[in-house]
MDAnalysis code that builds the backbone (N, CA, C; Angstrom):
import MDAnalysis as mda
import numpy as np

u = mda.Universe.empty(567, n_residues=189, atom_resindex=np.repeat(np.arange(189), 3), trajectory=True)
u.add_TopologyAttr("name", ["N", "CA", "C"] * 189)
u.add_TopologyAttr("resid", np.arange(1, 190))
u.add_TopologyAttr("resname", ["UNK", "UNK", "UNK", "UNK", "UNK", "UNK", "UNK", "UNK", "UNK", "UNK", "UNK", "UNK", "UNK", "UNK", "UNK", "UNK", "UNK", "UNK", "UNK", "UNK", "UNK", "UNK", "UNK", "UNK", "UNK", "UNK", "UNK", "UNK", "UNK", "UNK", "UNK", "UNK", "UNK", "UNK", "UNK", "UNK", "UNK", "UNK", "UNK", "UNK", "UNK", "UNK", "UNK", "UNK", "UNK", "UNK", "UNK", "UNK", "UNK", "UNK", "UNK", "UNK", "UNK", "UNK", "UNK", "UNK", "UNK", "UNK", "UNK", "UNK", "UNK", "UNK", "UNK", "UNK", "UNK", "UNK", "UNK", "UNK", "UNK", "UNK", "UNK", "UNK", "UNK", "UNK", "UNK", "UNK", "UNK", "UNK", "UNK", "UNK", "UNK", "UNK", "UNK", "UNK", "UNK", "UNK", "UNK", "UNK", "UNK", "UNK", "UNK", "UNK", "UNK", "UNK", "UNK", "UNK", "UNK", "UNK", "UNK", "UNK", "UNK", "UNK", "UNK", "UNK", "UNK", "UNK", "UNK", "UNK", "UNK", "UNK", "UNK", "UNK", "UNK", "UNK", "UNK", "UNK", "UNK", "UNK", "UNK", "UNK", "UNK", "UNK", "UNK", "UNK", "UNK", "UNK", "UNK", "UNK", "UNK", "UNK", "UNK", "UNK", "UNK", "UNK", "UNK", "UNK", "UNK", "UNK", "UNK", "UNK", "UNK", "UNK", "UNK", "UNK", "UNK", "UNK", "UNK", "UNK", "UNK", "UNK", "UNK", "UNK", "UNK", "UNK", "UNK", "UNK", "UNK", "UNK", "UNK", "UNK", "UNK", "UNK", "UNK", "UNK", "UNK", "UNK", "UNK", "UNK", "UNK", "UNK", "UNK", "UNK", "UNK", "UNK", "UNK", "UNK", "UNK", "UNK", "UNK", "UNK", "UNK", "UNK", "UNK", "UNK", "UNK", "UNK", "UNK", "UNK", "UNK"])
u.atoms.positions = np.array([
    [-19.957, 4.769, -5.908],
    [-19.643, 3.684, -4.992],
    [-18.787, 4.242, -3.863],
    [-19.204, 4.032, -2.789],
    [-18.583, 4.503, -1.248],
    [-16.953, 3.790, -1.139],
    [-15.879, 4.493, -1.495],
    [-14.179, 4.101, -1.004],
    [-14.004, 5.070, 0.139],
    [-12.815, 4.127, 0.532],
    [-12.596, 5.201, 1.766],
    [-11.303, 5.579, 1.133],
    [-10.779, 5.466, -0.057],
    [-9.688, 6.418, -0.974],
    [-10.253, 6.369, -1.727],
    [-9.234, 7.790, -2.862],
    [-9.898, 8.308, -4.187],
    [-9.394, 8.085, -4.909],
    [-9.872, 6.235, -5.388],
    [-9.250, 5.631, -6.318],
    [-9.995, 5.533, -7.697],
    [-8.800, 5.636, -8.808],
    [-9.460, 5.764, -10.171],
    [-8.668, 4.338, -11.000],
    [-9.898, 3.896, -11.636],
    [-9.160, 2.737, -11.949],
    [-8.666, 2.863, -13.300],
    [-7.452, 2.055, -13.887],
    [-6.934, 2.638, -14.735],
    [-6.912, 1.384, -16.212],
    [-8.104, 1.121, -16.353],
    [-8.801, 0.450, -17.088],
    [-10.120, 0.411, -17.369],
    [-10.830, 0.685, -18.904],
    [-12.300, 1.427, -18.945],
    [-12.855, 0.182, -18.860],
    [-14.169, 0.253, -17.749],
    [-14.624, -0.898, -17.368],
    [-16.010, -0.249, -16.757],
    [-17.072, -0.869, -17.185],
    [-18.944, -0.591, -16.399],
    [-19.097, -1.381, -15.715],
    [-19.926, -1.274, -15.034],
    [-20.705, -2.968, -14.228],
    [-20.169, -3.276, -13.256],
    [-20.616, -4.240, -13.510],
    [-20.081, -5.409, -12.319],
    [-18.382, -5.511, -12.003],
    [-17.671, -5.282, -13.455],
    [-16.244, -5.362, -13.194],
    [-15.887, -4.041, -13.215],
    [-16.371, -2.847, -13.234],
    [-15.971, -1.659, -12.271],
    [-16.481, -1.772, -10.985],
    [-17.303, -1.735, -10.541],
    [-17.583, -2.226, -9.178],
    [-16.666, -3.381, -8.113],
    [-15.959, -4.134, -8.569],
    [-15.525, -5.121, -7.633],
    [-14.207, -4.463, -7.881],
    [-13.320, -4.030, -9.236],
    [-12.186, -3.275, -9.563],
    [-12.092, -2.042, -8.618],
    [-12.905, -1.377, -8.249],
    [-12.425, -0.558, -7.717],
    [-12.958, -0.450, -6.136],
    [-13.522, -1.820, -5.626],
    [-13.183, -2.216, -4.086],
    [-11.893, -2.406, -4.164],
    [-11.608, -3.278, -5.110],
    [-10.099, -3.897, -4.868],
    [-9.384, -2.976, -4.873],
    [-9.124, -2.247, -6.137],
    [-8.571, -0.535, -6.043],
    [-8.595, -0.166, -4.553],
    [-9.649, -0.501, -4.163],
    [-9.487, 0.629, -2.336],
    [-8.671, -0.334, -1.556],
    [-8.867, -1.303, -1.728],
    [-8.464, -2.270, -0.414],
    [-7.015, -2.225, -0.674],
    [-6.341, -1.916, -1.806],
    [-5.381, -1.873, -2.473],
    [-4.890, -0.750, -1.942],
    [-5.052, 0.415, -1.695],
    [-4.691, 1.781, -1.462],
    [-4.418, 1.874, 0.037],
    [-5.698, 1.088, 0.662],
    [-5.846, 1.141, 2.279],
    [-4.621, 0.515, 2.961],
    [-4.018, -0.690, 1.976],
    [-2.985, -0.700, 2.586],
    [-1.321, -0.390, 2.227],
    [-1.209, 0.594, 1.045],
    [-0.462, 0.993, 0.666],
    [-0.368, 2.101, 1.978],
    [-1.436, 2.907, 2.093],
    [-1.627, 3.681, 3.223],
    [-0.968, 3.249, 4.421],
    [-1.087, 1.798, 4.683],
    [-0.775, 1.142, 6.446],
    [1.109, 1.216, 6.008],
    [1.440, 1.080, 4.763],
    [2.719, 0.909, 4.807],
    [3.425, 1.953, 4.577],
    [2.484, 2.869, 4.290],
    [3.461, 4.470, 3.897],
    [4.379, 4.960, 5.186],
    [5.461, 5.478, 4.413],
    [6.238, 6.110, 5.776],
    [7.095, 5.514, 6.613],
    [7.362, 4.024, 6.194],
    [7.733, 3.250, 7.157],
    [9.391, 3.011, 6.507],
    [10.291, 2.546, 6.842],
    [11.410, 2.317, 6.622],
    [11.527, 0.841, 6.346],
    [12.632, 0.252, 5.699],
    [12.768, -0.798, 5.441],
    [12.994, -1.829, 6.641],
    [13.645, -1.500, 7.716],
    [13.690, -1.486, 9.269],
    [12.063, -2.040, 9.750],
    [11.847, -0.820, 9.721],
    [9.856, -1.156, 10.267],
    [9.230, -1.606, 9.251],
    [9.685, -2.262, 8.580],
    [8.812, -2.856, 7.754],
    [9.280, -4.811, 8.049],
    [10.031, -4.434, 8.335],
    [10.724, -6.263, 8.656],
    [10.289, -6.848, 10.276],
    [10.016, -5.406, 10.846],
    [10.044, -5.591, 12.854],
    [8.711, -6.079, 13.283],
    [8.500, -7.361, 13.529],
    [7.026, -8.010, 14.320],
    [6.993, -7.016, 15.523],
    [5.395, -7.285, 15.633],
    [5.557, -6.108, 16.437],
    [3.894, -6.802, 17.270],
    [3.480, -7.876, 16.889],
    [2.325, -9.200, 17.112],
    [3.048, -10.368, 17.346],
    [1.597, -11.184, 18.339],
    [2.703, -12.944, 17.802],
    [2.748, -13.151, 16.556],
    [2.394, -12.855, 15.854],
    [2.409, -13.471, 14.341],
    [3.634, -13.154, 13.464],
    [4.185, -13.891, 12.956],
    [5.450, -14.044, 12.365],
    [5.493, -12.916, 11.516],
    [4.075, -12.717, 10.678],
    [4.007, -11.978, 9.459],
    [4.568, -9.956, 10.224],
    [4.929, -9.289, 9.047],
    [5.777, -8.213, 9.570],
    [4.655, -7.115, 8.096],
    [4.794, -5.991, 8.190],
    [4.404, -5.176, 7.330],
    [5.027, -5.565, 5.555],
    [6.221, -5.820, 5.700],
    [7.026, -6.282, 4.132],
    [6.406, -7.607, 4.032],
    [6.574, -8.087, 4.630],
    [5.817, -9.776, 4.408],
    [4.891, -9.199, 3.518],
    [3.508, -9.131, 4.518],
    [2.165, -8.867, 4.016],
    [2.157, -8.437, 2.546],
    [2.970, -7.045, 2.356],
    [3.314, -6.454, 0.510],
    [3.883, -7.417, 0.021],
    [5.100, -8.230, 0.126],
    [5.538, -8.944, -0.680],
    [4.455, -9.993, -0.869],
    [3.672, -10.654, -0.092],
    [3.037, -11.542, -0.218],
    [1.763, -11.476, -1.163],
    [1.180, -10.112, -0.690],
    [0.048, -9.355, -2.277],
    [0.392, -9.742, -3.056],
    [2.177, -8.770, -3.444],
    [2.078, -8.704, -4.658],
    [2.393, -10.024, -5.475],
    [3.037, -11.005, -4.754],
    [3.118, -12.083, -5.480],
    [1.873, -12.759, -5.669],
    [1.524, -12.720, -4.886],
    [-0.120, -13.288, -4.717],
    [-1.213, -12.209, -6.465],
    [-0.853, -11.609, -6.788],
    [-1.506, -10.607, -7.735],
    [-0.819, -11.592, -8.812],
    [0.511, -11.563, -8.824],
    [1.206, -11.592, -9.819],
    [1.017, -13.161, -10.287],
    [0.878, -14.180, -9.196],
    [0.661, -15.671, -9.673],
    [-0.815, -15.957, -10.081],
    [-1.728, -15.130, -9.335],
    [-3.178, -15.138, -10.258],
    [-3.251, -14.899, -11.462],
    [-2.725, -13.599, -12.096],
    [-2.379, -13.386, -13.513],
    [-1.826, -14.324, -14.100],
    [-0.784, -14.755, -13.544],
    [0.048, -15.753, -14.279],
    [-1.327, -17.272, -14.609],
    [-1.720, -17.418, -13.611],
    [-2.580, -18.691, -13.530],
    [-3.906, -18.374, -14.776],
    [-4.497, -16.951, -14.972],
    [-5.564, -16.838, -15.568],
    [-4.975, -16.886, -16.904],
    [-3.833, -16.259, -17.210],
    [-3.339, -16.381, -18.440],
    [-2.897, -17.559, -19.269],
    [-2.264, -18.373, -18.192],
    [-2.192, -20.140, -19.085],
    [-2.612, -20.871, -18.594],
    [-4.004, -20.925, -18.242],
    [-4.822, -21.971, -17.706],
    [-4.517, -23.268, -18.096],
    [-3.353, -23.496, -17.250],
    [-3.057, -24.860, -17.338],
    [-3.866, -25.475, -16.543],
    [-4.205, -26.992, -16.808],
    [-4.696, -27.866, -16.831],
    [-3.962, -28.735, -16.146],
    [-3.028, -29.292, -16.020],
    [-1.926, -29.552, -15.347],
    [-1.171, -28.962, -14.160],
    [-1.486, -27.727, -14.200],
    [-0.611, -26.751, -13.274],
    [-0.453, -27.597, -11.622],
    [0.415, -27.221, -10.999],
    [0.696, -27.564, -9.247],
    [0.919, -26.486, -9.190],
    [0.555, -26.081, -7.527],
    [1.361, -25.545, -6.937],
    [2.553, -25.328, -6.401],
    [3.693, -24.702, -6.098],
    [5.035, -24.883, -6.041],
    [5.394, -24.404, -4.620],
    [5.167, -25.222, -3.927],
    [5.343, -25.422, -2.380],
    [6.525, -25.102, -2.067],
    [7.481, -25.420, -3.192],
    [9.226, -24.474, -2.620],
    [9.148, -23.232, -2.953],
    [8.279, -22.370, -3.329],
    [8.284, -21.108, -3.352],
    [8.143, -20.633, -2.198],
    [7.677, -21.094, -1.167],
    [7.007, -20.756, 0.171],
    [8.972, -20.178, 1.302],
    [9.809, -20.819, 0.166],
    [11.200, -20.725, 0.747],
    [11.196, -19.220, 1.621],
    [10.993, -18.287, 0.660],
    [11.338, -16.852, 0.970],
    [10.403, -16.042, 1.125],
    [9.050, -16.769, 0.797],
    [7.961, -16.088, 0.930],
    [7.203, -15.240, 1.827],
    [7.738, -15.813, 2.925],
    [7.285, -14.824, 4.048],
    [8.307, -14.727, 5.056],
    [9.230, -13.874, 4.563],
    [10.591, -13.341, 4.985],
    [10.614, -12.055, 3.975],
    [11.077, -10.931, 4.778],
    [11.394, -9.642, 4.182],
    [12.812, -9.381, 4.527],
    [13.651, -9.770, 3.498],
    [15.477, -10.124, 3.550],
    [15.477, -8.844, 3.776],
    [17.563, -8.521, 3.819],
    [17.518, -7.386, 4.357],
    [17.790, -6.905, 2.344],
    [17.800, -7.978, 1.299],
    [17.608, -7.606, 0.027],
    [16.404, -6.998, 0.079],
    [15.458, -7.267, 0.264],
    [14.204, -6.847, -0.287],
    [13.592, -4.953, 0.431],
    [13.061, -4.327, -0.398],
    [12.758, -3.384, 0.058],
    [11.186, -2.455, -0.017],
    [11.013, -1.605, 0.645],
    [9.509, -1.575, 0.212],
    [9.524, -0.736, -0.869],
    [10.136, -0.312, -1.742],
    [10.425, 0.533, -2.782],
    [9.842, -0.249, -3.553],
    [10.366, -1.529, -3.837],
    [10.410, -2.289, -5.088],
    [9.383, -2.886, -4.922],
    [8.785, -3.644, -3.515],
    [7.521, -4.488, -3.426],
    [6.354, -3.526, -3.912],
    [6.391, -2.173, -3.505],
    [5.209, -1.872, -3.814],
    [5.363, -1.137, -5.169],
    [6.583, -1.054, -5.882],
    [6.222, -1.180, -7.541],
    [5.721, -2.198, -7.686],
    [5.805, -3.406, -7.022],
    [6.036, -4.755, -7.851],
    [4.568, -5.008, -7.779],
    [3.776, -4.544, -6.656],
    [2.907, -4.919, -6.473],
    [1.751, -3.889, -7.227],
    [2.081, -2.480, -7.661],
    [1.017, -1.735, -8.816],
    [1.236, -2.440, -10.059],
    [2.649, -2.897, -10.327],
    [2.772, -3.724, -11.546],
    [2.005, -4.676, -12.039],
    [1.715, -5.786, -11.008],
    [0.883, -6.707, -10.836],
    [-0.711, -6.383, -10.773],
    [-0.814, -5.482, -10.076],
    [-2.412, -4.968, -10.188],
    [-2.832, -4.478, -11.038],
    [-1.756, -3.992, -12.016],
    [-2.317, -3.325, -13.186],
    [-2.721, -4.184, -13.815],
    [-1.732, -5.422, -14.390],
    [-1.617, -6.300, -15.565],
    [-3.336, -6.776, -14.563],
    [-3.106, -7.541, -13.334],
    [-4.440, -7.635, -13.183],
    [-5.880, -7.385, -13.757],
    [-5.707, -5.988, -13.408],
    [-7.213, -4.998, -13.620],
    [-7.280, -4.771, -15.106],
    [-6.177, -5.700, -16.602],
    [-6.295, -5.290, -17.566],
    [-6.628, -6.989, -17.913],
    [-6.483, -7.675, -17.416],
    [-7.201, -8.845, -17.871],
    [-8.529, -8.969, -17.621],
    [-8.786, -8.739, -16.584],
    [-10.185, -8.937, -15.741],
    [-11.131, -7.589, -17.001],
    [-10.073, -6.539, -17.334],
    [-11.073, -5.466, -18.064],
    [-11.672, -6.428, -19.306],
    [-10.529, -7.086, -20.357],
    [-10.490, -8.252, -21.075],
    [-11.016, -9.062, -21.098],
    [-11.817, -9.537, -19.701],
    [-12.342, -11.035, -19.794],
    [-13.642, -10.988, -19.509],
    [-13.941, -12.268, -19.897],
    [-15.603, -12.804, -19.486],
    [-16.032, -13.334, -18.341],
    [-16.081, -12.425, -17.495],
    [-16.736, -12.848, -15.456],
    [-16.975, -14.431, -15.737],
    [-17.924, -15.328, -16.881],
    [-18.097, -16.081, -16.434],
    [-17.410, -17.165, -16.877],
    [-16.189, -17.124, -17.363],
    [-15.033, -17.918, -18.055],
    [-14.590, -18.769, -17.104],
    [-14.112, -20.211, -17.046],
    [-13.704, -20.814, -16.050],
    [-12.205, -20.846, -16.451],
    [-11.570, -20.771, -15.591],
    [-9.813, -20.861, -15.353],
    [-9.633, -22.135, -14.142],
    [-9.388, -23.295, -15.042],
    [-8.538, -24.536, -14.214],
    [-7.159, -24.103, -13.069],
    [-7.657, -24.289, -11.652],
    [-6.589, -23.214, -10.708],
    [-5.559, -24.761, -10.243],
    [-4.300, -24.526, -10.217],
    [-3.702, -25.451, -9.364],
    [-3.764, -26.056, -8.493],
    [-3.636, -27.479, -8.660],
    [-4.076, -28.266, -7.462],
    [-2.569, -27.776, -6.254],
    [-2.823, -28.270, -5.214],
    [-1.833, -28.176, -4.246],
    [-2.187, -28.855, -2.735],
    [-1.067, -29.233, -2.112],
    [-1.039, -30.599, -0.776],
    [-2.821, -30.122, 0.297],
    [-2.875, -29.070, -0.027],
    [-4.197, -28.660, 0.678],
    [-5.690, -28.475, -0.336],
    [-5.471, -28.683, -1.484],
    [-6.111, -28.851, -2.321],
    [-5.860, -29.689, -3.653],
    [-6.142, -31.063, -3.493],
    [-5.488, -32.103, -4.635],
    [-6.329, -32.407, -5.709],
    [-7.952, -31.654, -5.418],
    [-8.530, -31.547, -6.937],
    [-8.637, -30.631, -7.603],
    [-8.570, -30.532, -9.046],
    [-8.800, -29.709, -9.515],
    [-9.469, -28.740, -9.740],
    [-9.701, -27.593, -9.588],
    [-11.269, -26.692, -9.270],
    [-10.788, -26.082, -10.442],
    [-12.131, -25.598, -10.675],
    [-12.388, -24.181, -11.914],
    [-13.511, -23.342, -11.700],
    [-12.712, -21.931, -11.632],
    [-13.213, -20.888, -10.993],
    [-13.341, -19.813, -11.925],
    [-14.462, -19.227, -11.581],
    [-15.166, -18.535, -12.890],
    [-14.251, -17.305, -12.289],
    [-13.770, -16.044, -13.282],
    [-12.792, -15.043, -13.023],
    [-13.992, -14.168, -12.146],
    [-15.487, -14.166, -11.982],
    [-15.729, -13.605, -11.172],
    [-15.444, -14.070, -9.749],
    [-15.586, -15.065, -9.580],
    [-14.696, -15.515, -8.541],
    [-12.960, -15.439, -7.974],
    [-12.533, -15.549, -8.468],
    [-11.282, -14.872, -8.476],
    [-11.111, -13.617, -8.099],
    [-11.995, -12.459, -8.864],
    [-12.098, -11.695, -8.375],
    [-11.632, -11.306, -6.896],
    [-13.440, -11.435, -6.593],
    [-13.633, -11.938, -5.338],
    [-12.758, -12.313, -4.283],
    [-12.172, -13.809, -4.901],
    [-11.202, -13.772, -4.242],
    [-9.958, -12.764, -3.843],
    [-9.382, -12.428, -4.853],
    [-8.279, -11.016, -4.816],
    [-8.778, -9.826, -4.314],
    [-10.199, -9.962, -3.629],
    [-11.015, -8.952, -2.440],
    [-10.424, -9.641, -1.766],
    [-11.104, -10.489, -1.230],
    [-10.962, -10.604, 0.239],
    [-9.727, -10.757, 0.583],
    [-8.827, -11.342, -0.446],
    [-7.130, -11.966, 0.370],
    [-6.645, -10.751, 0.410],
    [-7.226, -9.592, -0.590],
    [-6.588, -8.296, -0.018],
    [-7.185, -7.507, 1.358],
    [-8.326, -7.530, 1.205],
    [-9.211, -6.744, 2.210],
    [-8.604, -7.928, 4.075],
    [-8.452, -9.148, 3.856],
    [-7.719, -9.772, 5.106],
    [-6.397, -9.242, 5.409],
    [-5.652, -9.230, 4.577],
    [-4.217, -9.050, 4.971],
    [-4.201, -7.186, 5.062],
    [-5.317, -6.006, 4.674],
    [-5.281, -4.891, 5.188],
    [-5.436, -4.830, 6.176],
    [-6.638, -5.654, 6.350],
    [-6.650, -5.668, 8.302],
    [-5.950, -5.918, 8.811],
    [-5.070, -6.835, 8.538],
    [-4.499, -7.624, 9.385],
    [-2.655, -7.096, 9.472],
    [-2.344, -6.377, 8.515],
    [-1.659, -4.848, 7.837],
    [-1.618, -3.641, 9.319],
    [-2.956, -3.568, 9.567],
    [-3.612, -2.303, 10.104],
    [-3.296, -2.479, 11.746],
    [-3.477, -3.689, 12.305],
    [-3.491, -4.175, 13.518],
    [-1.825, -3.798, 13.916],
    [-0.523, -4.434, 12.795],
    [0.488, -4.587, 12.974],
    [1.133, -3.216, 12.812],
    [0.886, -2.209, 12.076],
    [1.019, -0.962, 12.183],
    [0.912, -0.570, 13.479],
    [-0.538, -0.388, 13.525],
    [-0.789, 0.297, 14.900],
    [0.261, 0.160, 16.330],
    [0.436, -1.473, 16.305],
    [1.641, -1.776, 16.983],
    [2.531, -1.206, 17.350],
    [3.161, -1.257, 15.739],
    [4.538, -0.201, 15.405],
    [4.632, 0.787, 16.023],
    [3.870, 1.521, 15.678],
    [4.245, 3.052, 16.090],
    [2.671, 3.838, 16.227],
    [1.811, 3.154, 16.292],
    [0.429, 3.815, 17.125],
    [-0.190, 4.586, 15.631],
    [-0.075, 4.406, 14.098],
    [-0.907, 4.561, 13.618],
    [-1.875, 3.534, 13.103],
    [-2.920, 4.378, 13.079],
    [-4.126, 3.767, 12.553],
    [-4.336, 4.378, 10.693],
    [-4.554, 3.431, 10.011],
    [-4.757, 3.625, 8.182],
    [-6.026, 4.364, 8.788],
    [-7.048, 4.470, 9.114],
    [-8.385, 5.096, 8.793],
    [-7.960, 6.371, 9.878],
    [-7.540, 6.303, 10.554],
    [-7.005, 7.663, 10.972],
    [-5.986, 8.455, 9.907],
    [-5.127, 7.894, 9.545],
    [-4.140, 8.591, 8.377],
    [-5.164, 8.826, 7.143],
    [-6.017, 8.444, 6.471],
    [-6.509, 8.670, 5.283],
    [-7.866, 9.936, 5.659],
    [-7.987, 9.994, 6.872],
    [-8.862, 11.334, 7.465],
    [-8.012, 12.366, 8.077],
    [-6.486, 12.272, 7.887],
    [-6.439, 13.486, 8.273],
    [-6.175, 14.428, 7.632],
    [-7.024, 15.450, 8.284],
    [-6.779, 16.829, 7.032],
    [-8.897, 17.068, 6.779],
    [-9.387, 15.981, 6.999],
    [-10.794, 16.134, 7.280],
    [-11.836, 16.689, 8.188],
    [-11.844, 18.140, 8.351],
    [-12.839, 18.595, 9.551],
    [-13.655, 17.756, 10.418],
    [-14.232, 16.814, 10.086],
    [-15.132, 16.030, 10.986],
    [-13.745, 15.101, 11.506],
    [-12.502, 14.577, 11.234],
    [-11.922, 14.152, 11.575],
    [-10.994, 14.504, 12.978],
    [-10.809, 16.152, 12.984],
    [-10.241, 16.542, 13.872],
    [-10.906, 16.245, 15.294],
    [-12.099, 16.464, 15.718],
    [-12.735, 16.258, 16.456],
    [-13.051, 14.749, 17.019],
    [-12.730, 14.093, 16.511],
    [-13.028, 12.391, 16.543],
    [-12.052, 11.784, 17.426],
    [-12.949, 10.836, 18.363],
    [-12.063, 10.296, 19.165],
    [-11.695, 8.960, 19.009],
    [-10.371, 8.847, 18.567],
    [-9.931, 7.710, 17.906],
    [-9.463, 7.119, 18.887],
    [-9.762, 6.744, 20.067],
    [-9.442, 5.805, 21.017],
    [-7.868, 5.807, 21.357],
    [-7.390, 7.251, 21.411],
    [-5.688, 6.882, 22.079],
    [-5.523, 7.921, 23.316],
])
């Protein structure tokens, strides 16, 4: 399967759930990549109109990893969403650091990629209702999946744009360099 990192997933898995595990694995890496190198400083500094900052985006994964797990594991039936969590959620204090978000956030991907190894793609998990969604849905964990693609594969891009900002790198330029066909390439600067 074509990654643009050389990711190994760290749960034995065939099929269909190695295949989507280790997009996510990449999309996962691609933007560990956009945040490498950066200081706790440049990681807090907008640098777009958009409020969101490089720490945001990680903190926001990894919680975002970490409340899916939480949700697949006690499929409550009852569950809400908790709209006062949103308090600190997309703020990178001058507590918070990228040290810890992006443990926090392999932490979370692991326990992730060891349920999903565990489970049955076509199992339904009752997801929390919330003010933008007041019925109840149930979503098969291949879906979910899925989902934990794309909300990752959006916020890399969107990761990638705000970098570049920063300080003029590009993730698909950093993960080619050191690549012969790379040297030669005109990356538009």
């Amino acid at each position: 399967m074509g990654t643009y990192t050389s990711v190994a997933l760290t749960v034995d898995v065939k099929g269909e759930k190695a295949d989507l595990l280790t997009l996510l694995a990449d999309q996962r890496a691609l933007f560990k990549v956009t945040v490498r190198g950066l200081t706790d400083e440049q990681a807090r500094e907008r640098t777009t109109v958009s409020e969101l900052t490089l720490g945001v985006l990680l903190k926001h994964l990894a919680r975002g990893e970490r409340e899916v797990v939480k949700v697949m594991t006690e499929k409550d039936e009852n569950a809400e969403f908790d709209v006062s969590r949103f308090g600190d959620e997309y703020t990178f204090t001058p507590e918070d650091s990228l040290e810890f978000w992006i443990a926090e956030y392999d932490r979370a991907a692991a326990e992730f990629d060891e349920f999903i190894a565990a489970s049955d793609m076509d199992e339904l998990i009752p997801q929390p209702t919330a003010p933008w969604a007041p019925e109840r849905e149930w979503l098969s964990v291949r879906s979910i999946v899925a989902h934990r693609l794309r909300e990752t594969a959006h916020h890399s891009g969107h990761a990638d744009i705000i970098r570049e900002a920063l300080d003029g790198q590009s993730t698909m330029k950093a993960i080619s360099e050191g690549q012969e066909w790379a040297e030669d390439y005109d990356w538009g600067e």
